[in-house]
N, C-alpha and C positions, 0 to 999 in steps of 0.2 A: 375475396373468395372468387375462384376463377368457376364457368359454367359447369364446369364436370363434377368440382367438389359441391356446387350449389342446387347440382340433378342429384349426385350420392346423398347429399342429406336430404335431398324432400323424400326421397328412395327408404330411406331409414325413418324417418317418421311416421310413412304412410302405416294406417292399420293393418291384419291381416285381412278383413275384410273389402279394403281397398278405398275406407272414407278417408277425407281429407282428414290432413291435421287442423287443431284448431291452433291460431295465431301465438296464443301461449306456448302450445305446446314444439310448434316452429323454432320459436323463440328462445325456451331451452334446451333444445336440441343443439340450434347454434350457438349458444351461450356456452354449451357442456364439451362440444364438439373439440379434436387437435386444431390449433393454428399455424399455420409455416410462416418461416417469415426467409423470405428468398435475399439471398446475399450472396454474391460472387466468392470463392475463395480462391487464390494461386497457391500455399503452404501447400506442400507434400511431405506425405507420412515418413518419417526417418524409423530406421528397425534400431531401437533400443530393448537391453534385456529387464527383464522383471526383476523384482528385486525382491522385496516379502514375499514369503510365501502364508500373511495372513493377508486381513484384509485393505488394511492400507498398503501397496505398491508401489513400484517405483515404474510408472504410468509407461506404458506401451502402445502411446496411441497411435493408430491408425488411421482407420474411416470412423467417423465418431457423428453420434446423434447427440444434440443436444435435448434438453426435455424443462421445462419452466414451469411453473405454476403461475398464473396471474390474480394476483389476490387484491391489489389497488395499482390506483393510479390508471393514464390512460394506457390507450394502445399505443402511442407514440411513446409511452415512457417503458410500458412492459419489452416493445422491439427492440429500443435503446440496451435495456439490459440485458435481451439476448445478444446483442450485439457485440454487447462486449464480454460473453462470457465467447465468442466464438473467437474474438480477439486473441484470449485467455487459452482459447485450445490450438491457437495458430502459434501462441504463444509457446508454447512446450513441446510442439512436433505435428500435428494435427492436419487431418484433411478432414473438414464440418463439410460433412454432406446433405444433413439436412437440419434443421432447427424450429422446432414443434414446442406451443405451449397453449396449454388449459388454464378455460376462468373458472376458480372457483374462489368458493370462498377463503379456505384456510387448505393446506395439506393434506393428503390425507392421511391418515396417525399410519396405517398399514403398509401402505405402498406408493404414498407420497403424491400419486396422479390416479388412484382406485383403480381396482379390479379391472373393469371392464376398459378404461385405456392402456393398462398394461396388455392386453389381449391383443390391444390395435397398434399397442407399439411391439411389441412383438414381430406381426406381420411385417411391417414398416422394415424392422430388423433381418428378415429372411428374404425380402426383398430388394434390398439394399446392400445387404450382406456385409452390413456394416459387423464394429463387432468390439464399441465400447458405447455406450451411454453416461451423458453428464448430463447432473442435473444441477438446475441453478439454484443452489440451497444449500446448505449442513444436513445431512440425512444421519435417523438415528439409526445407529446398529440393526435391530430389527428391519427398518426398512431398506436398509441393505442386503441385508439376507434374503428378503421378502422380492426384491426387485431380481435379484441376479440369479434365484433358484428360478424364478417364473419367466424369465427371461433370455435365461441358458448363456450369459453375454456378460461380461466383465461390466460393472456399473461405478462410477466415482461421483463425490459430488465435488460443489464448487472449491470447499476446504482443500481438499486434494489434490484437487488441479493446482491453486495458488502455492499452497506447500511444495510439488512437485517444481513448478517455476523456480522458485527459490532455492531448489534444491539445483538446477542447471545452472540460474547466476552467481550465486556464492563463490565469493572467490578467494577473498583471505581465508586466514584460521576462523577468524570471531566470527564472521557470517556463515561458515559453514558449521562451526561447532552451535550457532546461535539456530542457523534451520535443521538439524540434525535432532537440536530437543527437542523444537517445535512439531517435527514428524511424530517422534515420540509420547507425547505429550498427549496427542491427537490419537496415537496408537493404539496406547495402554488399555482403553475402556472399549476397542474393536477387533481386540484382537478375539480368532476364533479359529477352531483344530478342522482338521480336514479327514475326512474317513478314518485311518486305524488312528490317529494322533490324540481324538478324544479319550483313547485309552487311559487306562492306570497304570503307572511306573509301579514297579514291587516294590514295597518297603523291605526294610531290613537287610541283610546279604543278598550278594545278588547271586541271583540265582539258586536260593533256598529259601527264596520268600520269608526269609527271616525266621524261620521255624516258631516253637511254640511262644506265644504270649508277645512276639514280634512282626505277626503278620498284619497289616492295614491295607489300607485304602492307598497308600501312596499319595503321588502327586500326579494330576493331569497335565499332559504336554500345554494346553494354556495357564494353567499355572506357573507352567517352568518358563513359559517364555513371558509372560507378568514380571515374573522375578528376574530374570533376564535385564528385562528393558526397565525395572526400576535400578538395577545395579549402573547400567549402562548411563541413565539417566542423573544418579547421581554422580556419576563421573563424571558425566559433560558440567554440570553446575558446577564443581570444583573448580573445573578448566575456564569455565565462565568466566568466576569470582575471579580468577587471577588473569585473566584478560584486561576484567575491568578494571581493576586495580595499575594496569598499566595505561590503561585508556585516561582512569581519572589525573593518574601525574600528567600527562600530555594535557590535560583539557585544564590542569590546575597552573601549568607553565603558561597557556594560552591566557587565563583570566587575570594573570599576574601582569600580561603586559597592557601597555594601554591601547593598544589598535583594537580597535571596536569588532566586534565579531558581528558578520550576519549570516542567518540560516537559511536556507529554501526549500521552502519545504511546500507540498503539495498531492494534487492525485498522479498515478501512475500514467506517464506518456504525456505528461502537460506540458513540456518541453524544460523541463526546470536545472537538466547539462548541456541544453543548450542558451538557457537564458546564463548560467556561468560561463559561459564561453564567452559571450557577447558581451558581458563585465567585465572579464579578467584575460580575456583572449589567451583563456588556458584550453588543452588539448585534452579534456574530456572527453570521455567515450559516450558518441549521441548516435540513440539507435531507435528508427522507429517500433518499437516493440513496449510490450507491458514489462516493467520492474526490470531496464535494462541495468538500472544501477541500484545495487544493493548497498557496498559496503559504502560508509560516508567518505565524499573528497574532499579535502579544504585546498583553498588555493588563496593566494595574496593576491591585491588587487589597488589599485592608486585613482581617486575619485579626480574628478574634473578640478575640483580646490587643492589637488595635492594632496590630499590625507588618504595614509593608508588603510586598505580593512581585508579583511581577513573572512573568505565568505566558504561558507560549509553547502556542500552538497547533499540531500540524505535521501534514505531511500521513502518511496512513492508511497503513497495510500489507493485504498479501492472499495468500491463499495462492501460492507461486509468482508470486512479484514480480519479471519480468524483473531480469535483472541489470542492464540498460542504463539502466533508469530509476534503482536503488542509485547506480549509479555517478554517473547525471547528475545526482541528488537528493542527491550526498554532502555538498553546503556547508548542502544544508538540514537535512539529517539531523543531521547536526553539534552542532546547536542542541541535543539530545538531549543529549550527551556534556558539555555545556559548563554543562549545570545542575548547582544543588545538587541537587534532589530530581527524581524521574521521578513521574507518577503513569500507570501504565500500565492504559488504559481495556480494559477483557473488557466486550464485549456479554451480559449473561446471560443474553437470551430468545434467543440461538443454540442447534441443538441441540448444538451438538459445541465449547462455549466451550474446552477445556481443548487442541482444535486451533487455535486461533484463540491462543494464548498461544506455542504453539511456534514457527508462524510467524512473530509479531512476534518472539521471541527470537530466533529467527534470523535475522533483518533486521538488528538491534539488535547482536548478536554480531559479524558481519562491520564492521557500521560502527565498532562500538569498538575491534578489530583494527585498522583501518587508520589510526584517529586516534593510537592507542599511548596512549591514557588511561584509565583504571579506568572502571567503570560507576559513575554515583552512584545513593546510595543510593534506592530505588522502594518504593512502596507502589501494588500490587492493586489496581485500582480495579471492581468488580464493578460493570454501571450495569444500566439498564433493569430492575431488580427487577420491577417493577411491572409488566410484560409477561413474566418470565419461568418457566418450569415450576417446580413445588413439588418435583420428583425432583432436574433439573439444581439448581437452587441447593443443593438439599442435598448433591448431589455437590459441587460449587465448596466449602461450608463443608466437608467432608473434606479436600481437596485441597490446599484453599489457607487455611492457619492464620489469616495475617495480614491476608488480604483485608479490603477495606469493601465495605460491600452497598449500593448507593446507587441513587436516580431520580434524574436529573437533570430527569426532567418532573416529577415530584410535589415534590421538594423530598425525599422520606426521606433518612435516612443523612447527607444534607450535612454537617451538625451534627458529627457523627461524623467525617465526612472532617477539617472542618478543623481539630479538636482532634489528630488524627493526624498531621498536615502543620506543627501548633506542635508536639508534642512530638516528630517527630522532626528537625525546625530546631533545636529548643532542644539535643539533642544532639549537633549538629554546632558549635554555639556555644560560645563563651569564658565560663566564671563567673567575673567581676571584679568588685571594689570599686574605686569610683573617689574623687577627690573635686577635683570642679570648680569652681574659683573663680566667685565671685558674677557677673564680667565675662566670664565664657564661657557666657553663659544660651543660644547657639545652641548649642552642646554637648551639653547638657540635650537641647533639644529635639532633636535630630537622635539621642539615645538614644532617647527617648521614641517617635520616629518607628521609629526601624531593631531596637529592642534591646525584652528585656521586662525590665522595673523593677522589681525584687523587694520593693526596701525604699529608699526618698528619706527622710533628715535631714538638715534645713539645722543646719551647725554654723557655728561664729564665725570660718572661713575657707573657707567653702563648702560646698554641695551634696554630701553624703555620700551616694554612689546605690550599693547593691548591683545587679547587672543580668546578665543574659546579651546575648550582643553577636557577630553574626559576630566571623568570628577576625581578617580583614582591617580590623575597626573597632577591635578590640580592640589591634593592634599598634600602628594607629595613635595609639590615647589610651593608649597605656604610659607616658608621662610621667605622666599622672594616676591611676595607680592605686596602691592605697597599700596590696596585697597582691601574690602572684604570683597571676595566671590558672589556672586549675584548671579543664581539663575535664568535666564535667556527666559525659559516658560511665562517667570512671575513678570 
């Protein structure tokens, strides 16, 4: 707190009378008091048009306050989260001009930051002339209403904001028909009429009000638009259903062959198209931004052993990820549950990486819940070393035994990574002895491609290969094996 704000609040404690405060009441004064949390921005405001004309929008921001509640955790952790919701508004068009949050205990039910801070953000707001406010939260309806009648100023909370994101990167069909219901979704229970709109439609003829024994109450413009956006919303879920349906033959061609699939999956901006790059030296689009990539990329890729795999890009997680977007994200998410191997990307120049690991668990948890399939097995993937604190990483090597410590911009650790990604393939693999006749030389090659080849002798009725081999390839060449399969694990 700099001298001025720390002369204004002795200024506001003092009595009328002009006795001091007592140290209590010092105490919660600055306890109760706004906090700013100072952070340079360069993003400038881009003029986009509004889109609803209820109360979720299609975001027009400008000069934007942010506004936070701090309810646990330190002041190093509550800044961190301001920090990244201003990320999040640099992220969709945004110029954060200032960034303000209160301790209290819980929300508040009304107006989310009470009475008497809305008064003082208010000022803040004619001062500044800013002329959107985000708060770092889900706000319910009422406290929407409550904030932007009292505050004269277009208010969104943090749902909004990420929905909106999502809504600029969607790029195929499926992500954008997938954030289209998710806005919807999020819609439905805020939507609310504006001046003449709360009216009543006439029932019956129009314009005869239906005459005798036909006149009612009609329908109110939010009712018609309720029913609107459930019609619309059923339609998207059609369109869904027959996405995924096209999604599942592509992912059921993918699990029929035997090249090992792995997923990367992680928090938003952990560099996780740039750690495929670095694996498959595929041309990914790597963008320092939040949720640069939405829709999932796979790309082929050939380990240090020669063995192929096949590695899925997906899209990011973030602290408090809407539900609507889980939900409308599940066929993508999916992709996740359906690999052999996870490699699950941790930013380590974050200061709070080890929050950033619980979030995605918890993303990652719900979605395996609902598919009813085990988690496959994951390897840590620590990235951004190279930007990151000499204290945090030594904390992450506490933490996390098994981690890799990797750049994806320098290249360190790769080397490492993918010696980790063959031995723990190779333990999910069949150890077989096979022996392929001279006239099955694709056989051969399609080991040599899929499997790693311990020990080849050509004998005087063929190819005698000791190998490791997915188990699905290994079933399949059980004619040719001339021991039982044993797995590597036991």
């Amino acid at each position: 707190m700099t001298n001025v704000e720390h002369e204004d609040l002795l200024e506001q404690v003092f009595d009328d009378d002009g006795m001091s405060p007592t140290v209590g009441e010092f105490d919660l004064a600055e306890r109760n008091a706004f906090r700013r949390v100072h952070r340079d921005t360069t993003i400038h405001a881009e003029e986009q048009d509004d889109g609803y004309e209820v109360e979720y929008r299609k975001l027009r921001l400008e000069r934007v306050i942010l506004v936070g509640v701090w309810t646990e955790g330190s002041v190093a952790e509550v800044e961190a989260r301001m920090d990244e919701l201003a990320a999040l508004a640099e992220t969709a068009g945004a110029e954060v001009i200032d960034m303000l949050y209160q301790r209290r205990d819980k929300p508040d039910p009304g107006t989310y930051i009470g009475s008497g801070k809305v008064n003082e953000l208010k000022d803040i707001i004619n001062a500044t002339s800013a002329d959107t406010v985000v708060c770092d939260g889900e706000l319910a309806p009422g406290q929407l209403v409550a904030l932007e009648n009292s505050l004269n100023t277009k208010v969104i909370d943090r749902t909004m904001l990420i929905l909106d994101i999502f809504a600029q990167h969607a790029k195929s069909r499926e992500g954008k028909a997938q954030v289209s219901l998710a806005q919807m979704e999020y819609l439905i229970t805020r939507v609310r009429g504006w001046g003449g709109s709360l009216s009543r439609q006439a029932g019956g003829r129009a314009g005869s009000n239906g005459g005798v024994g036909l006149r009612g109450p009609g329908e109110t413009k939010i009712e018609a638009d309720r029913r609107r956006l459930r019609a619309d919303m059923a339609k998207l879920r059609r369109e869904l259903a027959g996405m995924k349906t096209a999604r599942e033959v592509k992912r059921a061609r993918r699990q029929a062959s035997a090249i090992p699939k792995i997923a990367i999956a992680g928090y938003t901006n952990a560099g996780k198209s740039s750690l495929i790059n670095a694996l498959t030296g595929a041309g990914v689009l790597v963008e320092n931004a939040l949720f640069a990539t939405l829709d999932p990329t796979t790309r082929r890729a050939e380990l240090a052993d020669g063995r192929a795999v096949v590695m899925t890009d997906t899209v990011g997680f973030v602290r408090h990820l809407p539900t609507q977007l889980v939900e409308a994200f599940k066929s993508t998410l999916e992709e996740v549950t359906q690999a052999d191997v996870v490699l699950h990307v941790v930013d380590g120049s974050d200061p709070f990486p080890l929050k950033q690991i619980q979030a995605v668990n918890g993303v990652l948890a719900e979605v395996i819940r609902d598919s009813g399939v085990d988690m496959p097995p994951e390897i840590i993937v620590v990235n951004k070393i190279d930007q990151a604190d000499s204290l945090t990483l030594a904390e992450l090597r506490h933490h996390l035994d098994e981690a890799v410590f990797v750049s994806a911009k320098t290249g360190q650790g790769i080397p490492e990574l993918e010696a980790r990604i063959e031995l723990l393939l190779n333990e999910l693999d069949a150890h077989v002895t096979l022996l392929i006749p001279f006239t099955k030389g694709e056989i051969v090659s399609r080991i040599h491609e899929l499997g790693t080849v311990l020990r080849e002798e050509y004998q005087s009725d063929g190819t005698l290969m000791e190998v490791r081999l997915p188990q699905e390839m290994a079933q399949e060449l059980a004619q040719y094996q001339v021991e039982h399969a044993t797995q590597v694990a036991e």
